[in-house]
C-alpha angles and dihedrals in degrees: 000000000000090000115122110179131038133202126210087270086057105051089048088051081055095047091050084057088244090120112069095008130261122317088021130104113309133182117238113256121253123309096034095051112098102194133067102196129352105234095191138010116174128162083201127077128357123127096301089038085237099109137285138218129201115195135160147190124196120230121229122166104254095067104141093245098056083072096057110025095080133350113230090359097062113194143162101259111240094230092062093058087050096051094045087056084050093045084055089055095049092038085059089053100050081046098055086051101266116159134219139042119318115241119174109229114200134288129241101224129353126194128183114191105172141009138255107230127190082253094064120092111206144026119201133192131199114186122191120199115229105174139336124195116196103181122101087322119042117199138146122219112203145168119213144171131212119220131199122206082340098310117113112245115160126037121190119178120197096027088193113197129168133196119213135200093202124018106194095091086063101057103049 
């Protein structure tokens, strides 16, 4: 796919499975997707030369986890950050033709050095292909950060994510 950025519309498309055809890679539907458009996807360039991928989502206070997480302390739940970074990953491969269903598949090392609050703007990502392998098995391995009203705040090395032409085998 030579596209190299995606609007909501298109990340919903994605996450119909209307974007790289059924069976294949698909964005989770709203709320559990983490991203809002994707600036900038290249399997050229970025620091390992394999690809990189910019997306964002702009925080308003009404996001459904500021609710829940917590009452009365309302923050941005670390995990969600992280997912989004895997849901880039998954959502490369898809791009680059993988097939299959997207599974994340564990991180080397994770750091989180600041919060996302109702009052933020912005969320930003920045992914880094490290490496994809498009054989038999098809994964990407990434590192990404996470920004917040343009400050780094989470850091996750080894972003490991699979896509899998069939799934039962990881659920027994």
């Amino acid at each position: 796919m030579s596209q190299s950025t995606f609007e909501y519309d298109d990340l919903i498309r994605c996450a119909k499975g209307e974007m790289f055809g059924p069976g294949n890679a698909q964005l989770p539907l709203p709320p559990m997707l983490m991203f809002d458009r994707i600036d900038l996807i290249t399997d050229e360039g970025g620091e390992y030369g394999k690809g990189e991928m910019r997306a964002e989502l702009k925080i308003h206070p009404d996001l459904w986890f500021f609710a829940c997480h917590f009452e009365g302390d309302p923050v941005m739940p670390g995990c969600l950050g992280l997912d989004a970074m895997w849901q880039l990953v998954g959502f490369f491969l898809g791009w680059s033709g993988g097939k299959g269903h997207g599974r994340a598949l564990g991180v080397g090392d994770v750091k989180f050095s600041g919060q996302v609050l109702p009052r933020n703007k912005k969320v930003e990502y920045r992914v880094q292909m490290k490496r994809v392998i498009m054989r038999r098995l098809t994964m990407g391995i990434a590192d990404a950060q996470m920004l917040c009203d343009g400050v780094v705040i989470y850091e996750a090395k080894d972003l490991r994510v699979g896509l899998f032409t069939s799934t039962e085998a990881l659920s027994e």
